[in-house]
KESEVEX-450167 format. One record per atom (N, C-alpha, C): residue number from 1; residue in one letter; x, y, z. Coordinates in Angstrom, 1 decimal. Atoms other than C-alpha are relative to their C-alpha. Last residue first. Example, Ala and Ser with C-alpha at 12.3 -4.5 7.8 and 13.67 -1.06 7.14 Angstrom:
2
@nr: 2 rest: s east: -0.9 north: -1.1 up: 0.0
@nr: 2 rest: s east: 13.7 north: -1.1 up: 7.1
@nr: 2 rest: s east: -0.8 north: 1.1 up: 0.8
@nr: 1 rest: a east: 0.9 north: -1.2 up: 0.0
@nr: 1 rest: a east: 12.3 north: -4.5 up: 7.8
@nr: 1 rest: a east: 0.9 north: 1.2 up: 0.0
***
This chain:
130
@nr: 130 rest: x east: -0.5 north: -1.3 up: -0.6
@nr: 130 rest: x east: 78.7 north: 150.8 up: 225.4
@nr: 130 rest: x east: 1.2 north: -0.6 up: 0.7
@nr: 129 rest: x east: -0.4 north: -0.1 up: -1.2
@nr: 129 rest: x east: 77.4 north: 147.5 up: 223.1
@nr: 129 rest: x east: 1.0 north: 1.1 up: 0.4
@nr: 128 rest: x east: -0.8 north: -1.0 up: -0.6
@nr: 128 rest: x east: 75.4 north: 147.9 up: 219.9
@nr: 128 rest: x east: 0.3 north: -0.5 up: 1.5
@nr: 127 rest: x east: -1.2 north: 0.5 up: -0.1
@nr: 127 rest: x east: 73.5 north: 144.5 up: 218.8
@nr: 127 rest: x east: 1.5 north: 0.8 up: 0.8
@nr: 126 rest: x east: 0.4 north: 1.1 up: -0.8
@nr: 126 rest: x east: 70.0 north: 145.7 up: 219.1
@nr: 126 rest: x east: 1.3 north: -0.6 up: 0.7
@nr: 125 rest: x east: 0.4 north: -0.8 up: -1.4
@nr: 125 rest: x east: 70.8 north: 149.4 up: 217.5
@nr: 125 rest: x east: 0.4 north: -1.7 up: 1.1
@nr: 124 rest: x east: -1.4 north: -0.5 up: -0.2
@nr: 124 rest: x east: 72.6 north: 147.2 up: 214.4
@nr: 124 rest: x east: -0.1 north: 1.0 up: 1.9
@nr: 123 rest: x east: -1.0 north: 1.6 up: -0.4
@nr: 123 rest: x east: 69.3 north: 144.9 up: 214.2
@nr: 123 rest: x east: 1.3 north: 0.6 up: 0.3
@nr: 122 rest: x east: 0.6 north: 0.8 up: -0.8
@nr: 122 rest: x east: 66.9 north: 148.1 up: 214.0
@nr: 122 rest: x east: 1.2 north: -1.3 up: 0.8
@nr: 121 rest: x east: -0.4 north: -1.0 up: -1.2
@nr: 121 rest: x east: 69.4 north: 150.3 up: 212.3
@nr: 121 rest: x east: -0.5 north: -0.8 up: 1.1
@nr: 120 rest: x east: -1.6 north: 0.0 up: -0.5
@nr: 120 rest: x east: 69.4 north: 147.2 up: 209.6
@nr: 120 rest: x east: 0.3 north: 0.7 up: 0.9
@nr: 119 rest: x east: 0.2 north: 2.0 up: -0.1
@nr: 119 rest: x east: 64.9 north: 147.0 up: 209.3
@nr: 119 rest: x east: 1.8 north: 0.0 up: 0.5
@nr: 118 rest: x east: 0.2 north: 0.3 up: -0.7
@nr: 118 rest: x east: 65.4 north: 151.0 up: 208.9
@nr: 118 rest: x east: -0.5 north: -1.1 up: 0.7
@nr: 117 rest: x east: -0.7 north: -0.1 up: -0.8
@nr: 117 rest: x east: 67.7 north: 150.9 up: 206.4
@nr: 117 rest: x east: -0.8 north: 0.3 up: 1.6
@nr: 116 rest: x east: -1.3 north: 1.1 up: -0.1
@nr: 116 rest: x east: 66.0 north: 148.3 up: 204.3
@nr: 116 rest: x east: 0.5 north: 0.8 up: 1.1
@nr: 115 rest: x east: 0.5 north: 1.5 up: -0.9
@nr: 115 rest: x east: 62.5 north: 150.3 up: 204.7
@nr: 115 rest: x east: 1.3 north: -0.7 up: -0.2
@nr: 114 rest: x east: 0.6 north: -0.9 up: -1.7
@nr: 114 rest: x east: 64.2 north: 154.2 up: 204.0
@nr: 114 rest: x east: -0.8 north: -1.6 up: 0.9
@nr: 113 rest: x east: 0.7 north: 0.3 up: 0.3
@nr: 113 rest: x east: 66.6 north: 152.9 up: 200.1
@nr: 113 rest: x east: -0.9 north: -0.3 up: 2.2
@nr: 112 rest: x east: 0.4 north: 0.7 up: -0.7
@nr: 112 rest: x east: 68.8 north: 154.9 up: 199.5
@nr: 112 rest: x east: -1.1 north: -0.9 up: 0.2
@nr: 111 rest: x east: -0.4 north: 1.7 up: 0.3
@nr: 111 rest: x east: 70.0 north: 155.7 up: 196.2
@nr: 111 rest: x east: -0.1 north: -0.5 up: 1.3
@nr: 110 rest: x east: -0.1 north: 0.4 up: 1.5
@nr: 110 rest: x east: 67.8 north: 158.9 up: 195.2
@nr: 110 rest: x east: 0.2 north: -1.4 up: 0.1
@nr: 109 rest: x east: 1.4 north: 0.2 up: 0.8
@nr: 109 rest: x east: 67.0 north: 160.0 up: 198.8
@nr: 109 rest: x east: 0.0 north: -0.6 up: -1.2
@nr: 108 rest: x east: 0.1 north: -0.8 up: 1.7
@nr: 108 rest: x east: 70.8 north: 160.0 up: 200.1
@nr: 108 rest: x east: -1.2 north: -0.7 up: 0.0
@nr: 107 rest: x east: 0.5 north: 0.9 up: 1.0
@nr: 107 rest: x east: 70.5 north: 158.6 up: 204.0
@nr: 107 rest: x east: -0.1 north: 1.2 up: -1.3
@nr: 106 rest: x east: 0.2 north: -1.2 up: 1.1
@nr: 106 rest: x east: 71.5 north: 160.7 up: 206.7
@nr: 106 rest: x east: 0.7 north: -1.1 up: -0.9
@nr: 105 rest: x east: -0.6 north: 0.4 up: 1.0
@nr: 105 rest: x east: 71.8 north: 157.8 up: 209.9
@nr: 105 rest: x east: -0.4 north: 1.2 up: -1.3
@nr: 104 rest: x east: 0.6 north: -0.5 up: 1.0
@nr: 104 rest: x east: 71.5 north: 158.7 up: 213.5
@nr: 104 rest: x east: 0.7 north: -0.1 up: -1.4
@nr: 103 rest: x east: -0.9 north: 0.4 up: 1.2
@nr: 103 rest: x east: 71.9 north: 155.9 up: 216.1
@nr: 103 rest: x east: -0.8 north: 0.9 up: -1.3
@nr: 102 rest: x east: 0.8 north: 0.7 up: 1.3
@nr: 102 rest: x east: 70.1 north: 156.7 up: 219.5
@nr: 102 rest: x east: 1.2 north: -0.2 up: -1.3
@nr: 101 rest: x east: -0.5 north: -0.3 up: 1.6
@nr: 101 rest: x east: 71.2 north: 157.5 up: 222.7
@nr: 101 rest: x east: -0.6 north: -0.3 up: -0.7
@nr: 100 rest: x east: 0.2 north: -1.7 up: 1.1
@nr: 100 rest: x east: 69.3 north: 158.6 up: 225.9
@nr: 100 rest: x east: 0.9 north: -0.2 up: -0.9
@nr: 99 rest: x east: 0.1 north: 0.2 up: 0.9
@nr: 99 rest: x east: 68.8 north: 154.5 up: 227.3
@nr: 99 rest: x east: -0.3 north: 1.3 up: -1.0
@nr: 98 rest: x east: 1.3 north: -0.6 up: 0.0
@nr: 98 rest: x east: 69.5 north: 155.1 up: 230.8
@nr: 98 rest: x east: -1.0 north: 0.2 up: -1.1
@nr: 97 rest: x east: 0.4 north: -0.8 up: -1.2
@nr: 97 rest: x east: 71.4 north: 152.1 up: 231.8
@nr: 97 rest: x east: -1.2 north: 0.7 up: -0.5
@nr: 96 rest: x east: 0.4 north: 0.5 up: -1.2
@nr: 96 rest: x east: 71.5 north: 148.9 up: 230.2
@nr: 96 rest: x east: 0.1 north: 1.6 up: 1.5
@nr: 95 rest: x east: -0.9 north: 0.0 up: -0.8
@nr: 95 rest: x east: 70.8 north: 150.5 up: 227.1
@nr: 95 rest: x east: 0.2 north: -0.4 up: 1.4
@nr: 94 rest: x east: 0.5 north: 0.2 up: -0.9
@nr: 94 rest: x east: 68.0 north: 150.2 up: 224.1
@nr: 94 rest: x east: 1.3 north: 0.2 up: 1.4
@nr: 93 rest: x east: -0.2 north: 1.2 up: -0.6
@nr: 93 rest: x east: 68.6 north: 152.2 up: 221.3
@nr: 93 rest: x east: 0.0 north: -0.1 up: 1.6
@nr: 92 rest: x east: -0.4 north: -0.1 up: -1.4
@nr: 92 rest: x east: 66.7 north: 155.2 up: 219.9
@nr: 92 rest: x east: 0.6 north: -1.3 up: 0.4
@nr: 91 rest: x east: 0.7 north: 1.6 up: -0.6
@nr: 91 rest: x east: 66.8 north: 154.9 up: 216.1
@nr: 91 rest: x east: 0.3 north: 0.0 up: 1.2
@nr: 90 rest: x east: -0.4 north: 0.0 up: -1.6
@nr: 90 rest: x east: 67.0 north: 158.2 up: 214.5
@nr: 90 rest: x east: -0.5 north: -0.8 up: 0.5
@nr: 89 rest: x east: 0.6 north: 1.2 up: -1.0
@nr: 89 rest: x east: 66.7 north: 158.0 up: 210.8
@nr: 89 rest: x east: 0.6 north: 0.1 up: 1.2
@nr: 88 rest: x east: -0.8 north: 0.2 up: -1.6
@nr: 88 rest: x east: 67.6 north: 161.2 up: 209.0
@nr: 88 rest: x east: -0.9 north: -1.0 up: 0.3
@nr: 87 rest: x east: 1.0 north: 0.2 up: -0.9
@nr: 87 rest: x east: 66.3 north: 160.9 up: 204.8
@nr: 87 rest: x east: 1.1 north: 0.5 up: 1.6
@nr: 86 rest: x east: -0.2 north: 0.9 up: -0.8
@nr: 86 rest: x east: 67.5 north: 162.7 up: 202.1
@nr: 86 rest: x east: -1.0 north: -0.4 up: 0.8
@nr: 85 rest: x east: -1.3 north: 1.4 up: 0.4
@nr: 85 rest: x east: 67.6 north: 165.0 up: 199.2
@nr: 85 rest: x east: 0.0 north: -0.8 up: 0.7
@nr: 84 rest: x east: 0.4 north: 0.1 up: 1.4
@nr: 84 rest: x east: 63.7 north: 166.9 up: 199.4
@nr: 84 rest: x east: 1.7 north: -0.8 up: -0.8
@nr: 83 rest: x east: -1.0 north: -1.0 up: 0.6
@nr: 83 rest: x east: 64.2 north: 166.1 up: 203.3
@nr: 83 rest: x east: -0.5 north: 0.1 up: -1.7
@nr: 82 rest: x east: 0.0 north: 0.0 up: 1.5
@nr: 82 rest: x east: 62.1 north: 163.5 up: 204.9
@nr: 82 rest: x east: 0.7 north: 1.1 up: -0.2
@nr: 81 rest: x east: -0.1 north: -1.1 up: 0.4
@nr: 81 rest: x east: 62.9 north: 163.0 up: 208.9
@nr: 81 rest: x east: 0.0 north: 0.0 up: -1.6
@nr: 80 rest: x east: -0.3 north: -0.3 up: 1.3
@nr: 80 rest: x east: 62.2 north: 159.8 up: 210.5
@nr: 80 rest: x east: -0.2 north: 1.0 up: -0.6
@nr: 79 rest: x east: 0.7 north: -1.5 up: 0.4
@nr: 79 rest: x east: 62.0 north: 159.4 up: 214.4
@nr: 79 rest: x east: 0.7 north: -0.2 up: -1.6
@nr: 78 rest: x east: -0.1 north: -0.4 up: 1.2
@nr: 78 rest: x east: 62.3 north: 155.4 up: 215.6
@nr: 78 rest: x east: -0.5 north: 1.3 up: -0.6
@nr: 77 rest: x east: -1.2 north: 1.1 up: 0.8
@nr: 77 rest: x east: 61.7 north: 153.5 up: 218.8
@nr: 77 rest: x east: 0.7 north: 0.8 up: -1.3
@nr: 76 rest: x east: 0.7 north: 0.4 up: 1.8
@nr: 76 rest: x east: 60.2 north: 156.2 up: 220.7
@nr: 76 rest: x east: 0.7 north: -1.4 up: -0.6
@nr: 75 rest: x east: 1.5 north: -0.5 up: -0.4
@nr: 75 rest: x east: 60.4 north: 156.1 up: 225.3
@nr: 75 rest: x east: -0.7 north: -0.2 up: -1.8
@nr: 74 rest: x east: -0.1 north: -1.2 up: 0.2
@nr: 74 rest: x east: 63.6 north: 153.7 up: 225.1
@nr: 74 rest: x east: -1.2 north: 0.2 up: -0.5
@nr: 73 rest: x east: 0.4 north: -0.1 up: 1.8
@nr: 73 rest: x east: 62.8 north: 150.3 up: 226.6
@nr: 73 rest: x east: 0.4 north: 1.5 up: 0.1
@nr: 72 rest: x east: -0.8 north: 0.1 up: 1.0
@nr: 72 rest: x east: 64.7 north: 150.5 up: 229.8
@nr: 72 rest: x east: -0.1 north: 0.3 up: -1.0
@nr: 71 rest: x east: -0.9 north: -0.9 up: -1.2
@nr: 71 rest: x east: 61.7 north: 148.9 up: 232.2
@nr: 71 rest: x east: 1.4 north: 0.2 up: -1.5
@nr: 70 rest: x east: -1.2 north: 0.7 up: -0.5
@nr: 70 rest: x east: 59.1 north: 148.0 up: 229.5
@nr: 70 rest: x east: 1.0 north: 0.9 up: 0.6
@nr: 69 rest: x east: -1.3 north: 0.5 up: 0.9
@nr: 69 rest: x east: 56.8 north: 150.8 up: 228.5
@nr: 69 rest: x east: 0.6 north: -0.9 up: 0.8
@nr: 68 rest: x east: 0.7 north: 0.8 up: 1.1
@nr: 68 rest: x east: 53.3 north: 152.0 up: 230.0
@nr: 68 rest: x east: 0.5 north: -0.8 up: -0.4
@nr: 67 rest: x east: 0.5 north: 0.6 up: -0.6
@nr: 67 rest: x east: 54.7 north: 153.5 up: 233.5
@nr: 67 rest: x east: -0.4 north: -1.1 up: -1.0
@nr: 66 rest: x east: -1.0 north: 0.8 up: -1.0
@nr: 66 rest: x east: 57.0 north: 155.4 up: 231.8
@nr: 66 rest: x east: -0.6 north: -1.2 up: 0.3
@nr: 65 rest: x east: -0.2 north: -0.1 up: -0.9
@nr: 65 rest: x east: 53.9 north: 157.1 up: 229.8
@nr: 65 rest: x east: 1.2 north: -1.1 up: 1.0
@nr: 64 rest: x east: 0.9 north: 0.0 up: -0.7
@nr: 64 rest: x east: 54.0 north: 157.0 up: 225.9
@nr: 64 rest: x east: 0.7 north: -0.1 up: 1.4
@nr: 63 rest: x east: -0.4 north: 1.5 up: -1.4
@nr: 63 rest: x east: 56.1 north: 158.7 up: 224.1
@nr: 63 rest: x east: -0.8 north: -0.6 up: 1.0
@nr: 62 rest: x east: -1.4 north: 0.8 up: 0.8
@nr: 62 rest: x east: 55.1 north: 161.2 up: 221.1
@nr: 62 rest: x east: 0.4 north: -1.4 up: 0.6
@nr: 61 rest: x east: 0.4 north: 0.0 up: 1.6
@nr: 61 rest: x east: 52.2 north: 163.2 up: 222.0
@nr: 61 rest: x east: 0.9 north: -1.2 up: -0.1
@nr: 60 rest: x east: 1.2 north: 1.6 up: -0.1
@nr: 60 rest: x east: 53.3 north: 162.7 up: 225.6
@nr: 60 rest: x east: -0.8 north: 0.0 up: -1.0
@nr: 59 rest: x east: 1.7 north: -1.1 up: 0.0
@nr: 59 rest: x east: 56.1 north: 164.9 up: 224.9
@nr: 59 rest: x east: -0.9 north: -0.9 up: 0.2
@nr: 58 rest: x east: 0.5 north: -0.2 up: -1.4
@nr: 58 rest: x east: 59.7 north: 163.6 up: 226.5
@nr: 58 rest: x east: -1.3 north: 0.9 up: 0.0
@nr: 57 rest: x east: -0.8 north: 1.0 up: -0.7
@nr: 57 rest: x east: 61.3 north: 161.1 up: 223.7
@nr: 57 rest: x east: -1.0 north: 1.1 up: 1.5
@nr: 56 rest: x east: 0.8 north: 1.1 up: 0.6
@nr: 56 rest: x east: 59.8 north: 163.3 up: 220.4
@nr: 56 rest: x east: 0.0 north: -0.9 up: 1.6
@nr: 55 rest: x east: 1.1 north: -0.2 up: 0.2
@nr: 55 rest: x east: 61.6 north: 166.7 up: 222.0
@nr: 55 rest: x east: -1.2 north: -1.2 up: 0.1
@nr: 54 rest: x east: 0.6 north: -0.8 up: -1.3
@nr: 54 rest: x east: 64.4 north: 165.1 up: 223.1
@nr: 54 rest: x east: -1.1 north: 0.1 up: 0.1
@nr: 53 rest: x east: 0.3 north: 1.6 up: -0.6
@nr: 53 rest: x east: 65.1 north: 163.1 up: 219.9
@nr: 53 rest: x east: -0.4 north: 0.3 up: 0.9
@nr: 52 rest: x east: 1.5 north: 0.7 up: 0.3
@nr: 52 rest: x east: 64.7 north: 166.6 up: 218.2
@nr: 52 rest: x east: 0.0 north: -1.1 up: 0.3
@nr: 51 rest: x east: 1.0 north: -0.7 up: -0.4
@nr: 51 rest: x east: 67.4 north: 168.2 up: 220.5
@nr: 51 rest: x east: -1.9 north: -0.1 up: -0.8
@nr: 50 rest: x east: -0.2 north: 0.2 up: -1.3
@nr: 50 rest: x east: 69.9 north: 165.8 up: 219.7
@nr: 50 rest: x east: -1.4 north: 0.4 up: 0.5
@nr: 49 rest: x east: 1.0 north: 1.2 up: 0.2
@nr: 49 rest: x east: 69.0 north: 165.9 up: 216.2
@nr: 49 rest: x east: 0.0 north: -0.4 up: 1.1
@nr: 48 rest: x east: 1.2 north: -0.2 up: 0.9
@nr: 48 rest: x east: 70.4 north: 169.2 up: 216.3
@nr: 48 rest: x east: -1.0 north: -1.1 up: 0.1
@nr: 47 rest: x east: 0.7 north: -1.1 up: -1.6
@nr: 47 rest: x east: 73.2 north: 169.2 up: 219.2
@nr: 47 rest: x east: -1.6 north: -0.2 up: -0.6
@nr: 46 rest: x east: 0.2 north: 0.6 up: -1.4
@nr: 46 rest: x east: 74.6 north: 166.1 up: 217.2
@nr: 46 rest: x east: -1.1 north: 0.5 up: 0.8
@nr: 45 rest: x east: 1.4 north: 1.0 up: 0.3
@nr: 45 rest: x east: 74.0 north: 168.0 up: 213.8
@nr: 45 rest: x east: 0.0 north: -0.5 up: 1.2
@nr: 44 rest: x east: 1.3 north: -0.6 up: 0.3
@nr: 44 rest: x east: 76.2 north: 170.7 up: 215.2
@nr: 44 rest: x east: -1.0 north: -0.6 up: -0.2
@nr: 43 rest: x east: 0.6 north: -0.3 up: -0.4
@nr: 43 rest: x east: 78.9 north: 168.2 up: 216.2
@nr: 43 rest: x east: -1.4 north: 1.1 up: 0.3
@nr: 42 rest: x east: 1.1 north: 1.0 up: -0.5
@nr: 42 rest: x east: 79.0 north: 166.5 up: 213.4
@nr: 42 rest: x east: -0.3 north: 0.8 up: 1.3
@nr: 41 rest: x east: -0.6 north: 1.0 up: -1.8
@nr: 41 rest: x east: 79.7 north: 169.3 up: 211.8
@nr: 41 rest: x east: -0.8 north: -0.8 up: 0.5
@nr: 40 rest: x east: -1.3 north: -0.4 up: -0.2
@nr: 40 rest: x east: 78.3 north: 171.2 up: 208.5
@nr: 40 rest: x east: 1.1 north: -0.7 up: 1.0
@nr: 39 rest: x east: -0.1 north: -1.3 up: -0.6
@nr: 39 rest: x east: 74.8 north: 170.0 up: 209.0
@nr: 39 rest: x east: 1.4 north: 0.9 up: -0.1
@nr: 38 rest: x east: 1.3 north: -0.7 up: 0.8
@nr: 38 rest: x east: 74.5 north: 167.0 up: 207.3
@nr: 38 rest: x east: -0.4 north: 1.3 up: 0.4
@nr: 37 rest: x east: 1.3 north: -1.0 up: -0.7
@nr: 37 rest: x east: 78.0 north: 165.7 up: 208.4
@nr: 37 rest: x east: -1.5 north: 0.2 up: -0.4
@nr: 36 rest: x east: 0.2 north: -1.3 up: -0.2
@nr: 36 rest: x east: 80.1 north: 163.3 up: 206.6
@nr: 36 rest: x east: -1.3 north: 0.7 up: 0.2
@nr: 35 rest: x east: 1.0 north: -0.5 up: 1.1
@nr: 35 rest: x east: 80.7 north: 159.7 up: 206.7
@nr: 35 rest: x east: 0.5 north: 1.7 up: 0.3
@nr: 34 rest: x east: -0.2 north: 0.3 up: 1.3
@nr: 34 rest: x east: 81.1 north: 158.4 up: 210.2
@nr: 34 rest: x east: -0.3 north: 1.1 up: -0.9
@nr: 33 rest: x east: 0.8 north: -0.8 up: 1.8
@nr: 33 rest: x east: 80.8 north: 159.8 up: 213.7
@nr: 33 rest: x east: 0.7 north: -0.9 up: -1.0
@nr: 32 rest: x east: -1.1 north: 0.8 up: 1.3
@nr: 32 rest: x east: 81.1 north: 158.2 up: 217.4
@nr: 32 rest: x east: -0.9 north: 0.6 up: -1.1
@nr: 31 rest: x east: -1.2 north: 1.1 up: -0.8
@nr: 31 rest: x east: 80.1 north: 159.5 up: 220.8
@nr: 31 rest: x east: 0.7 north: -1.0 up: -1.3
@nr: 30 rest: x east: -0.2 north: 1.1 up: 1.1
@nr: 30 rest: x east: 78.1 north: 162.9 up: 219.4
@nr: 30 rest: x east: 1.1 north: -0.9 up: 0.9
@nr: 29 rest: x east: -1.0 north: 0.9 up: 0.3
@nr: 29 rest: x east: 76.9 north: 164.7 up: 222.3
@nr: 29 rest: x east: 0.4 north: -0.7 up: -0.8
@nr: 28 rest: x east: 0.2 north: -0.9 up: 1.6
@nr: 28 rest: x east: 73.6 north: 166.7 up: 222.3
@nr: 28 rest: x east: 1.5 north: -0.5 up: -0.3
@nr: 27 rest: x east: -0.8 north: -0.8 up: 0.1
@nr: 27 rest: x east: 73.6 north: 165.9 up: 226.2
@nr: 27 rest: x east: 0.1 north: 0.7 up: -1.2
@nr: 26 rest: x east: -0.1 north: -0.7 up: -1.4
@nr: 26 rest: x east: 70.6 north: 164.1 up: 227.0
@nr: 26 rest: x east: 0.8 north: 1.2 up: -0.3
@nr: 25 rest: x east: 0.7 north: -1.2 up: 0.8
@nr: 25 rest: x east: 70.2 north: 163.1 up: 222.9
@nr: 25 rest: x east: -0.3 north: 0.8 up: 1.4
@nr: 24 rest: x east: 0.3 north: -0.3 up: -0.8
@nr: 24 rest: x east: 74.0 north: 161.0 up: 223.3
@nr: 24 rest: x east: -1.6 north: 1.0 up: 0.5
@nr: 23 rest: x east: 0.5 north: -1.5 up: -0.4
@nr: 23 rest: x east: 74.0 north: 160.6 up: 219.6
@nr: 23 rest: x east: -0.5 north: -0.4 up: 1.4
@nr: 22 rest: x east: 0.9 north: 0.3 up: -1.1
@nr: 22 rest: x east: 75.7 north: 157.8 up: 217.9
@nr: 22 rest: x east: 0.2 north: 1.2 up: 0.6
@nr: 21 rest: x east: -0.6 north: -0.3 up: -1.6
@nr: 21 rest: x east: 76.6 north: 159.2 up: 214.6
@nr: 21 rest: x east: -0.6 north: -0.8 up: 0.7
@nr: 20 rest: x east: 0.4 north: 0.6 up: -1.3
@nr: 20 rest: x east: 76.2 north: 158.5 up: 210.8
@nr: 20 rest: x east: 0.8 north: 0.5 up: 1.5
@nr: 19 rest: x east: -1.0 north: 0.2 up: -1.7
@nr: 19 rest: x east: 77.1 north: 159.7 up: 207.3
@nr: 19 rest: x east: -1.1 north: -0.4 up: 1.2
@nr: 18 rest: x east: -0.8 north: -1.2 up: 0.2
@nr: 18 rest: x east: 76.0 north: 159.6 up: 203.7
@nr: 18 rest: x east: 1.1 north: 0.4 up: 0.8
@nr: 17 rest: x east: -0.3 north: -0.5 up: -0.9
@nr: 17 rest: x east: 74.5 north: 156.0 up: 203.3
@nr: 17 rest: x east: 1.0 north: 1.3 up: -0.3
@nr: 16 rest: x east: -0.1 north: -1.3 up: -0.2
@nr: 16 rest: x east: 73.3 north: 155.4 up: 200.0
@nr: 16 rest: x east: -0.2 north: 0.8 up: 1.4
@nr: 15 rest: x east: -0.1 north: -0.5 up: 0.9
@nr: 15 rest: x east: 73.2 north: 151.7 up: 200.3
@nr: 15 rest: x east: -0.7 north: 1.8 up: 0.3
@nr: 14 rest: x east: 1.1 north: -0.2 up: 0.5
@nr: 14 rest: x east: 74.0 north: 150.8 up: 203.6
@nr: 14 rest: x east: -0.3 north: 0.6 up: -0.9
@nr: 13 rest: x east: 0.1 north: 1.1 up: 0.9
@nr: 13 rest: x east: 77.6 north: 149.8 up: 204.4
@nr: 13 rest: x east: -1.6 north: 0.3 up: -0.6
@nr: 12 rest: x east: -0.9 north: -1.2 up: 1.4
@nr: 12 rest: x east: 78.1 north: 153.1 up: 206.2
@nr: 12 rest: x east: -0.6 north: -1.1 up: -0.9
@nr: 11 rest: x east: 0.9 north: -1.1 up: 0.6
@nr: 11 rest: x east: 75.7 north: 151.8 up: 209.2
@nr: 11 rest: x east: 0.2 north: 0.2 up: -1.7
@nr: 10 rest: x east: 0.7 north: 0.4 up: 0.2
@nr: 10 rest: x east: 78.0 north: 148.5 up: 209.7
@nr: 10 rest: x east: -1.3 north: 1.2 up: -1.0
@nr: 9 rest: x east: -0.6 north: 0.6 up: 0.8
@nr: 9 rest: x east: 80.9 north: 151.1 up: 210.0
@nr: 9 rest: x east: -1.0 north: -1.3 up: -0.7
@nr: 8 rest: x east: -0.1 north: -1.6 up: 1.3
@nr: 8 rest: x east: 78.9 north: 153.2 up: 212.3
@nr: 8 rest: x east: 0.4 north: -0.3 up: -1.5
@nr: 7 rest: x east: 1.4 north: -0.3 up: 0.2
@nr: 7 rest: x east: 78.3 north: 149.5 up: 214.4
@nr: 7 rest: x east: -0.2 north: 1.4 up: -0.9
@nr: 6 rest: x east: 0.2 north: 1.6 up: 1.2
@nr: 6 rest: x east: 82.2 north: 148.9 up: 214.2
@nr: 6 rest: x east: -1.2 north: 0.0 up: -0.2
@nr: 5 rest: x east: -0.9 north: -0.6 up: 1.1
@nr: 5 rest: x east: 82.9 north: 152.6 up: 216.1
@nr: 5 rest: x east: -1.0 north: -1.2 up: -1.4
@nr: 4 rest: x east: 0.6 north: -1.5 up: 0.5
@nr: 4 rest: x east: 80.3 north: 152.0 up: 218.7
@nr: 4 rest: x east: 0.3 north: 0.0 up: -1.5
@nr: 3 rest: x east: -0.3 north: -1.4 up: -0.7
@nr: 3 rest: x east: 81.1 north: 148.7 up: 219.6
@nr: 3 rest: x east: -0.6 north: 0.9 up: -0.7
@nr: 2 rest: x east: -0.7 north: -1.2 up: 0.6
@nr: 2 rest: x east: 80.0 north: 145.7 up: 218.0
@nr: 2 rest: x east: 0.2 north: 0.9 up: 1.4
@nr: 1 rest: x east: 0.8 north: -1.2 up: 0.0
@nr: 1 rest: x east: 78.8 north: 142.3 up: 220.0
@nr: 1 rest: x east: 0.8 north: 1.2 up: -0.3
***
């Protein structure tokens, strides 16, 4: 089972992958980066997409109620962001504690391709160990 680092490195392998983080989205924390930024810094995008996993993760629009979900499960599985160049895929992964990371990937629109890499963030979240 990957680590952090070797799961970012799995990420990169995806066709028109740009860059990647795992994203703490309690804190706005980046805990591993690839690639390069979509914001200028990873940490800026960190805080950024931090604060829209948040958002999605604690509205009841978006998550359903504690009580509804498997113990653990993370509250969304998956936020997708269109861009007129790219995509953001934010895949909440599962954790044996409190499960506030996720795996953010900035996908090129032209040579990416948004159903393969979210079918691989899926199996690469699954496999991630802290």
């Amino acid at each position: 089972m990957p680590g952090i680092d070797k799961c970012l490195l799995h990420v990169m392998e995806l066709p028109g992958a740009r860059g990647a983080a795992v994203v703490d989205w309690t804190s706005g924390l980046a805990l591993g980066t690839v690639g390069e930024p979509s914001g200028g810094d990873f940490e800026t995008t960190a805080a950024e997409t931090a604060e829209l996993a948040r958002m999605a993760a604690e509205h009841a629009a978006f998550a359903p109620d504690p009580a509804d979900r498997p113990d653990k499960e993370p509250p969304v599985q998956d936020l997708i962001v269109s861009t007129c160049t790219g995509f953001h895929i934010m895949r909440f992964v599962e954790t044996t504690f409190d499960s506030s990371v996720f795996l953010h990937l900035w996908l090129d629109r032209d040579t990416g391709n948004l159903a393969l890499a979210r079918i691989r963030l899926q199996s690469i979240a699954e496999r991630l160990v802290f």
